[in-house]
N, C-alpha and C positions, 0 to 999 in steps of 0.2 A: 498549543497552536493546532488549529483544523489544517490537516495534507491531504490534497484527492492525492489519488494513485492510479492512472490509468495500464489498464494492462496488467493486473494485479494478480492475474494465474500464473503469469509468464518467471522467466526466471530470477531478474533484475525485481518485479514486483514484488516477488515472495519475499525477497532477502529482505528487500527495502521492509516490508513490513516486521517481520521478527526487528530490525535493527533499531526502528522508531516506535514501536506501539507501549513501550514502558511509559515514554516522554509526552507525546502528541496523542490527540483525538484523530483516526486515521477515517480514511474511505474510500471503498476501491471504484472503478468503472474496467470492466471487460467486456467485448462485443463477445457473444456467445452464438 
């Protein structure tokens, strides 16, 4: 499954990422 992830520096992002990127095709958006 493709996941955007907005917010992806932040702290909920990060986790989210380690949690899902074994399973899913992941992708972040952060305003910078």
């Amino acid at each position: 499954m493709n996941i955007l992830i907005t917010g992806i520096h932040g702290f909920v992002g990060s986790n989210l990422v380690v949690a899902l990127k074994e399973h899913h095709s992941l992708y972040g958006l952060d305003i910078v």
